[in-house]
Each structure stands twice: as C-alpha cells, then as structure tokens.
C-alpha positions in Angstrom: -11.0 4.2 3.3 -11.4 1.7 6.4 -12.5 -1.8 6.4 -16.3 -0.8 6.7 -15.3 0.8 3.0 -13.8 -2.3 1.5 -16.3 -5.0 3.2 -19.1 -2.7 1.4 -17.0 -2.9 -2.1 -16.6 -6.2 -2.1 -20.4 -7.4 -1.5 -20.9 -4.5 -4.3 -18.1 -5.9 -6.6 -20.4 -9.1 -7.2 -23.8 -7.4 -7.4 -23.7 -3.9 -7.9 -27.5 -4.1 -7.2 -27.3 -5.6 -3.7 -29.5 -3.4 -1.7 -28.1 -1.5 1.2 -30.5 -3.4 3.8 -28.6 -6.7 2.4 -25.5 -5.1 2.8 -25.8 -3.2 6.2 -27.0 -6.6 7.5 -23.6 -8.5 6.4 -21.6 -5.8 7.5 -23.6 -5.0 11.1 -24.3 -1.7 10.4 -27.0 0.9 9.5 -28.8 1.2 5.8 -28.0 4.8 6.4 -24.5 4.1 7.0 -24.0 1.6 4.7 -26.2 4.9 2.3 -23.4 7.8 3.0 -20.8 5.6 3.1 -21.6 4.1 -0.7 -22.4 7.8 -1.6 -18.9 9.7 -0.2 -17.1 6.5 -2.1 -18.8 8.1 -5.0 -18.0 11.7 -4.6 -14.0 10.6 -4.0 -13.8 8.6 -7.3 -13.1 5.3 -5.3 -16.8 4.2 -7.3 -16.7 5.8 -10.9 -19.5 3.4 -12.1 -22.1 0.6 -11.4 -21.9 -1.8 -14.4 -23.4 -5.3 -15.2 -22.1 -8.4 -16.4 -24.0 -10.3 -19.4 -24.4 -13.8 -20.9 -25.7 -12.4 -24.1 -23.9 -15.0 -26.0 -22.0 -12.3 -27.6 -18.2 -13.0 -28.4 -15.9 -11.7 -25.3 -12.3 -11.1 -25.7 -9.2 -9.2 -24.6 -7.2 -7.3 -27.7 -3.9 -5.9 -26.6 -2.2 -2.6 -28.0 1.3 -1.8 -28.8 1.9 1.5 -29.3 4.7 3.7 -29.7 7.6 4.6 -26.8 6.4 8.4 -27.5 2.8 8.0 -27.7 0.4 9.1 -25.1 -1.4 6.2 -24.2 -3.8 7.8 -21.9 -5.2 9.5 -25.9 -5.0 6.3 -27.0 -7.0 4.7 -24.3 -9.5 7.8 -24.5 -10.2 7.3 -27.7 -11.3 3.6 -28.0 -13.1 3.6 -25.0 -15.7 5.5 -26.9 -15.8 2.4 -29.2 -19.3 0.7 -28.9 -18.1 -2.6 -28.3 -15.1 -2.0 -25.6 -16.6 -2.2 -22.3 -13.1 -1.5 -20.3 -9.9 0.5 -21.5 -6.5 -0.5 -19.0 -3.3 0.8 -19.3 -0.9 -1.8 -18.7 2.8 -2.8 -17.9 4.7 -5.3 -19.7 5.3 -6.1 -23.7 2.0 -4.3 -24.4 0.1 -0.9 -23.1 -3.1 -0.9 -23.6 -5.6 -3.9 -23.3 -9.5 -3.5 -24.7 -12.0 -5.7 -23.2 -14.4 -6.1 -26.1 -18.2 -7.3 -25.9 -19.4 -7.6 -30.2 -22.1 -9.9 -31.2 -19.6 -12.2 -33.5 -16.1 -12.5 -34.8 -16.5 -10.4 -37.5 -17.1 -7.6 -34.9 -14.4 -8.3 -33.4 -12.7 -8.3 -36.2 -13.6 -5.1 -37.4 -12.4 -3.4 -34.1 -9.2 -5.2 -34.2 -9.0 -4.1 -37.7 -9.9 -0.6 -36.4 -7.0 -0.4 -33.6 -4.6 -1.3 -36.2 -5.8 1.4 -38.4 -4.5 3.7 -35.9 -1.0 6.1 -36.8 -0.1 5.4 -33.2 -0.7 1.6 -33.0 2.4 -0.2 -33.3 0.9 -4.3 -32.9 -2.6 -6.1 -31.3 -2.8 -9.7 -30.2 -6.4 -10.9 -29.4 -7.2 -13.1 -26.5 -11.0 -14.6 -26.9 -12.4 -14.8 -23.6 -13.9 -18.6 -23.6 -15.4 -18.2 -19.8 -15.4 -15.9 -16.5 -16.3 -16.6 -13.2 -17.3 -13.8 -10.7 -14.8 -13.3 -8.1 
C-alpha cells in the first residue's frame, strides 16, 4: 500500500460514497486509477466493508467485555457481532477484551444486550460507556 492507497482511504474514511471523479480529482489522478486501485484494496482485505454513520436518535454506546484468561475471544467476538444492535466487535488490550459498539433504539435495548453479554458462561464483567457525541475524523 503506497501513499496513493492511504490518500484514497482517507477521503473514503469520511464518505464512503465520495465518487471516484471527486476523489481522482483530490488525489491528481485517473477515475480508473482511483477505480482499480479502490477495487485491489478490496480483494487484499485492506477494505472489508463500506458502512454509514447515522443520527437516528438511537442510543450509542460502548459496552466492554471481560472474559476469561482461557477463553477465545475471537468466539466470543464472533458471536455478538451477529447481535442486531452491535455495529463493530474489537478485540482489545488492557483491563478488558472485547469492546461492543452498540446502536439500539433506547436504554432498555441496551440494556437487554448488556444483560445478554453477561448471560454468557465465558463473560467474566461489562462496563458500559454511553456514547453522548462523535465527530467524524
């Protein structure tokens, strides 16, 4: 990946639906270029997915997992990123291993996946972090 890669990255990073003419021409390149260059990020697994970011007054937050020193996390993590209202699944360093960032329509939801996480054999603690703004960066 050259600079060309990570100038195109960054423009999609803030608006995954900037449209390669927009970005060729703040890059000074080709729409073709900018085209096969997008696409091979693709086909490596540099991009895994174009997402969106909402104001859907829906309550954001960030619940963090404890687990186990002998559980496999990366089950763990696999598992609740199939829940509907987790929108990213990290594996993390530090005095927790797993952080969920959650999108649910109220507190109750959020709630209920909290209450969920803890249900778990291999969930050891959660501490919730309600996400009260974001800026795009």
């Amino acid at each position: 990946m050259d600079s060309l890669d990570q100038d195109i990255l960054d423009i999609l990073r803030r608006d995954a639906r900037t449209p390669y003419t927009e970005i060729a021409s703040t890059v000074n390149t080709s729409e073709g270029t900018v085209r096969n260059r997008v696409e091979r990020l693709i086909d490596d697994g540099v991009i895994e997915r174009f997402t969106i970011s909402t104001r859907t007054g829906n309550v954001k937050a960030m619940v963090e997992i404890g687990v186990a020193v002998d559980v496999d996390t990366t089950e763990v993590s696999e598992r609740m990123a199939e829940w509907k209202e987790v929108d990213f699944v990290w594996q993390v360093s530090g005095e927790e291993d797993i952080v969920l960032v959650v999108d649910a329509t109220d507190t109750r939801r959020v709630n209920d996946l909290i209450t969920k996480a803890r249900g778990l054999d291999d969930v050891m603690s959660t501490k919730t972090r309600l996400i009260l703004n974001e800026q795009l960066g």
